[in-house]
PALUMPA-832197 format. One record per residue (C-alpha): residue number from 0; x, z, y; residue in three letters. Coordinates in pm, whole numbers. Layout:
+-----+--------+--------+--------+-----+
:   i :     c1 :     c3 :     c2 :  aa :
+-----+--------+--------+--------+-----+
: NUM :      X :      Z :      Y : Ala :
...
+-----+--------+--------+--------+-----+
***
This chain:
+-----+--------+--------+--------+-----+
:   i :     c1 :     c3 :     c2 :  aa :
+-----+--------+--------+--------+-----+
:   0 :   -920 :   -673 :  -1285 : Unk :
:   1 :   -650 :   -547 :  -1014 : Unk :
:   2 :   -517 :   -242 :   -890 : Unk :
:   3 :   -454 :   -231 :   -575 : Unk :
:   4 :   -243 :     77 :   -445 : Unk :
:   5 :   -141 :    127 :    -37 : Unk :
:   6 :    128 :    356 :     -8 : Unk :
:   7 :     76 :    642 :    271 : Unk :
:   8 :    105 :   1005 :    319 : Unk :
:   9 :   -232 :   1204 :    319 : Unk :
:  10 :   -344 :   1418 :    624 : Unk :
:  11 :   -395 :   1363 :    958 : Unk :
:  12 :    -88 :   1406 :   1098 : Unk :
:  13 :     86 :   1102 :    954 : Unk :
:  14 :   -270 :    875 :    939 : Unk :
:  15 :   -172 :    631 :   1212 : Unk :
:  16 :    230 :    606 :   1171 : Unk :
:  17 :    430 :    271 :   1060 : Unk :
:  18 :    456 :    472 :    720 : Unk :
:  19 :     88 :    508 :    663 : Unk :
:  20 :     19 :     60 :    705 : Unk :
:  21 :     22 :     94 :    326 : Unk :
:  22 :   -292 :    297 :    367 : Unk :
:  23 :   -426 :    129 :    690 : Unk :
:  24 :   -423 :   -218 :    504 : Unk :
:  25 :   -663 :    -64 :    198 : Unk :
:  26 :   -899 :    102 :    479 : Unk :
:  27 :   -932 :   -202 :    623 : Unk :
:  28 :   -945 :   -420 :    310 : Unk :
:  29 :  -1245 :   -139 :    185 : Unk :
:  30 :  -1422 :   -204 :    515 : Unk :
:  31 :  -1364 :   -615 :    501 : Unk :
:  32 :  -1476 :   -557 :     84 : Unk :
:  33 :  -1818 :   -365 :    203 : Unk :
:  34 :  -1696 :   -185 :    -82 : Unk :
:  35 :  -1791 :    224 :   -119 : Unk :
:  36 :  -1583 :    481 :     96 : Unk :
:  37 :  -1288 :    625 :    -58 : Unk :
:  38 :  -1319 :    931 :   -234 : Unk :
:  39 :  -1102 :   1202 :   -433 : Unk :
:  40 :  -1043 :   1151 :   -786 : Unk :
:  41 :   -864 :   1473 :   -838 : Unk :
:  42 :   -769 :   1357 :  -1195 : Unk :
:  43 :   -554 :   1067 :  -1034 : Unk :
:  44 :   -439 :   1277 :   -770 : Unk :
:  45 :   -565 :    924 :   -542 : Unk :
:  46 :   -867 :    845 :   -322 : Unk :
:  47 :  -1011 :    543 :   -502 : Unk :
:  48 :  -1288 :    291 :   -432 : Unk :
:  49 :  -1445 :     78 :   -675 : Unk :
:  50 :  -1480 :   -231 :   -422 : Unk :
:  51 :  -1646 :   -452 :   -801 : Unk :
:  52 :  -1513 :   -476 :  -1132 : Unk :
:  53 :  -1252 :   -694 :  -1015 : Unk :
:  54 :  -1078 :   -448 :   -805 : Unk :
:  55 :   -994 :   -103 :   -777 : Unk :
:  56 :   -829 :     11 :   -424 : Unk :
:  57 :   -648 :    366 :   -454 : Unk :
:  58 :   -456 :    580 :   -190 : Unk :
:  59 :   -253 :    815 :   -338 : Unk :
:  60 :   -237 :   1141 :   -165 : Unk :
:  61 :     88 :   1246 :   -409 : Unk :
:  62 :    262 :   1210 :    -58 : Unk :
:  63 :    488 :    888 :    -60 : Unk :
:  64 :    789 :    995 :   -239 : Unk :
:  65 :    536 :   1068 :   -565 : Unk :
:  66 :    322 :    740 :   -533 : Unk :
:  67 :    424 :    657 :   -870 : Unk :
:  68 :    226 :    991 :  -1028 : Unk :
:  69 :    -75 :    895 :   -897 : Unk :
:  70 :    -35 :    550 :   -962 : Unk :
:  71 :     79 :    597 :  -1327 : Unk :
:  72 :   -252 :    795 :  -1411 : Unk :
:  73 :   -444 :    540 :  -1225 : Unk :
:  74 :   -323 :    276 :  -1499 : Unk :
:  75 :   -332 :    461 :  -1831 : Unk :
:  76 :   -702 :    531 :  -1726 : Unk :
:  77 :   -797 :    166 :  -1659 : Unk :
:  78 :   -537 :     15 :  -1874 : Unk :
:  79 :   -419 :   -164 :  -1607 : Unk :
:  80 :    -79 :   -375 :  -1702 : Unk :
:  81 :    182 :   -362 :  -1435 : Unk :
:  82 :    134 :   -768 :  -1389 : Unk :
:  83 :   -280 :   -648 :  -1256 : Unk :
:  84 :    -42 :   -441 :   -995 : Unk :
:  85 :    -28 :   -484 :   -621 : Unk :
:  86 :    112 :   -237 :   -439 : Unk :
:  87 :    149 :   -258 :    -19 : Unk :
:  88 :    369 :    -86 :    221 : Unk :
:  89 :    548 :    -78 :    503 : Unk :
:  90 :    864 :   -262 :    506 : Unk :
:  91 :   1181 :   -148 :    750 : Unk :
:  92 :   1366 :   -446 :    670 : Unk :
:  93 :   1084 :   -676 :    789 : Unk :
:  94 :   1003 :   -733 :   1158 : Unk :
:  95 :    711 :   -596 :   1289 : Unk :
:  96 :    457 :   -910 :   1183 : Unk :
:  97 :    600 :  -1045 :    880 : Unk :
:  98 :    457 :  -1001 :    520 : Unk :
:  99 :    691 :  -1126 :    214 : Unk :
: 100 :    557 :  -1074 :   -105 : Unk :
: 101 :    791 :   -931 :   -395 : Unk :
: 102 :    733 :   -936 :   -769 : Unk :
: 103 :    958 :   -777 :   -988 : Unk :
: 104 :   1211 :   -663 :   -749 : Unk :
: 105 :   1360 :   -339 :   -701 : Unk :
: 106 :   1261 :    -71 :   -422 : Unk :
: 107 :   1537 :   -162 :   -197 : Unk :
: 108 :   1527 :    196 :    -75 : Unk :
: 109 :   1188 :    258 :    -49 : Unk :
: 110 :   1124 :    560 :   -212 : Unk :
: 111 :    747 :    502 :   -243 : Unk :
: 112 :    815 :    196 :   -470 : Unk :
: 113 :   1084 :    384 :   -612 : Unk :
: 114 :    864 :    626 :   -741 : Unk :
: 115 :    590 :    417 :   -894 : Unk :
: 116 :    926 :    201 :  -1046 : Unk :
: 117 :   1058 :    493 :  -1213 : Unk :
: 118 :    708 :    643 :  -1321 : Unk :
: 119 :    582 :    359 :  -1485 : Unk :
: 120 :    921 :    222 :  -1678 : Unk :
: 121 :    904 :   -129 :  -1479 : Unk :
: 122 :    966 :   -343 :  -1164 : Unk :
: 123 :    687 :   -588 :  -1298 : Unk :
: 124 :    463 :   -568 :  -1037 : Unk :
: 125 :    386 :   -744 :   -701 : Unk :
: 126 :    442 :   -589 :   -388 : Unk :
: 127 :    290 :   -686 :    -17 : Unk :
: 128 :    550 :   -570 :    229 : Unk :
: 129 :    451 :   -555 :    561 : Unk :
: 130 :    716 :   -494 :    820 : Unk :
: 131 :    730 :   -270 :   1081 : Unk :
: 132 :   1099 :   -310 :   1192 : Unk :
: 133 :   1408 :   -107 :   1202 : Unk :
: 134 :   1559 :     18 :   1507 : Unk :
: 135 :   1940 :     26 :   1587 : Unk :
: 136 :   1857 :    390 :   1817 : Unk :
: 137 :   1594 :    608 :   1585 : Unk :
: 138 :   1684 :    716 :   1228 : Unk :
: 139 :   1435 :    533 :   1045 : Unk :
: 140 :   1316 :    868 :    896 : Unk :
: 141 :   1160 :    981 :   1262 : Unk :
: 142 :   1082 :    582 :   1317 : Unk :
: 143 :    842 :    557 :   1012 : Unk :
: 144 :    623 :    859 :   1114 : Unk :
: 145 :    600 :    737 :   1505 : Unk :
: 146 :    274 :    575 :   1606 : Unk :
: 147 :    257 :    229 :   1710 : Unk :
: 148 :    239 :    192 :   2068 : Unk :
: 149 :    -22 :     13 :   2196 : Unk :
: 150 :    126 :   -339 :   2202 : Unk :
: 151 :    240 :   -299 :   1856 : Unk :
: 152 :   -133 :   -186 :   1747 : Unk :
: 153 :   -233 :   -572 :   1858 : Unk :
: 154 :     56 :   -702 :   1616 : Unk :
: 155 :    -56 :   -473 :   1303 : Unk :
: 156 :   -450 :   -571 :   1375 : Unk :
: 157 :   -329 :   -988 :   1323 : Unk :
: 158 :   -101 :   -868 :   1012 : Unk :
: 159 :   -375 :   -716 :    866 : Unk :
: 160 :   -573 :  -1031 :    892 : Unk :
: 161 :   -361 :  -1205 :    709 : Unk :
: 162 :   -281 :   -968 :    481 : Unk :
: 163 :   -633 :   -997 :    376 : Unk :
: 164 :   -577 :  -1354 :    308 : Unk :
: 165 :   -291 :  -1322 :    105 : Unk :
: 166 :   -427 :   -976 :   -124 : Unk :
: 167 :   -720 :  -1279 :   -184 : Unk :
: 168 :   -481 :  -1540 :   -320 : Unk :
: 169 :   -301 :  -1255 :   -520 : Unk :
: 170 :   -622 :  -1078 :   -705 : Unk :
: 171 :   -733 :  -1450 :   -854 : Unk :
: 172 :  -1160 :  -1368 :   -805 : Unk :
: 173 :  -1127 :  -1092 :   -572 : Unk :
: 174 :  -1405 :  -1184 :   -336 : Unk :
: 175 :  -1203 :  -1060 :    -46 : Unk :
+-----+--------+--------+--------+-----+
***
């Protein structure tokens, strides 16, 4: 079984900014799953949906910073180890389009990632990054809670896509 976690923050003020793709990518993989809408789990502090008994897709709605709360409940409950761990967010670094995958790596500033490192004791997890870009004229703490403009919209739709594709060669019998 996997866990997969999109980083985000909750509300509908930040739902469709470069820091919510985290988020965006689960909605999307929930819709492409036909699994059951997300719901509160107040107990997790996370929306979750139970897409089979092979995966488990949670939002946490800690806010970003405290991802690794959320996350850390999420996994004593299931007894998840952090190798059946895939967390996805948005990746500054990263141009808008490209995905990397990470495993055991540190945050490299993200504070998301930072949290769920320092909550559950361990780097030992994979991580989807999907890039959004940095740029040189916006502090990237106003750039990650823009929208994406219209053309950029087109870009996330394809990422997604293959995001898909590559969350179904990391969860080994995810029917994704």
């Amino acid at each position: 079984m996997k866990l997969v976690v999109g980083l985000g923050n909750p509300g509908g003020k930040y739902k469709n900014t470069r820091h919510n793709l985290g988020f965006t990518a689960l909605d999307f993989l929930q819709k492409k799953l036909e699994a059951p809408m997300f719901k509160l789990n107040k107990r997790f502090g996370a929306e979750i949906s139970k897409a089979d008994k092979k995966i488990i897709l949670a939002k946490p709605q800690t806010f970003m910073n405290n991802s690794g709360e959320a996350t850390k409940k999420i996994m004593a409950f299931y007894k998840f180890a952090p190798e059946d761990l895939l967390v996805i967010h948005d990746d500054l670094d990263l141009s808008l389009g490209t995905i990397r995958i990470s495993r055991n790596s540190g945050s490299a500033g993200h504070r998301g990632v930072q949290s769920i490192i320092d909550n559950l004791g361990t780097k030992n997890f994979t991580r989807l990054r999907l890039g959004i870009g940095r740029p040189e004229n916006i502090p990237p703490e106003d750039y990650v809670l823009q929208n994406f403009t219209d053309e950029e919209k087109i870009t996330v739709r394809e990422v997604l896509r293959r995001a898909i594709e590559t969350i179904r060669r990391l969860s080994a019998g995810c029917e994704c």
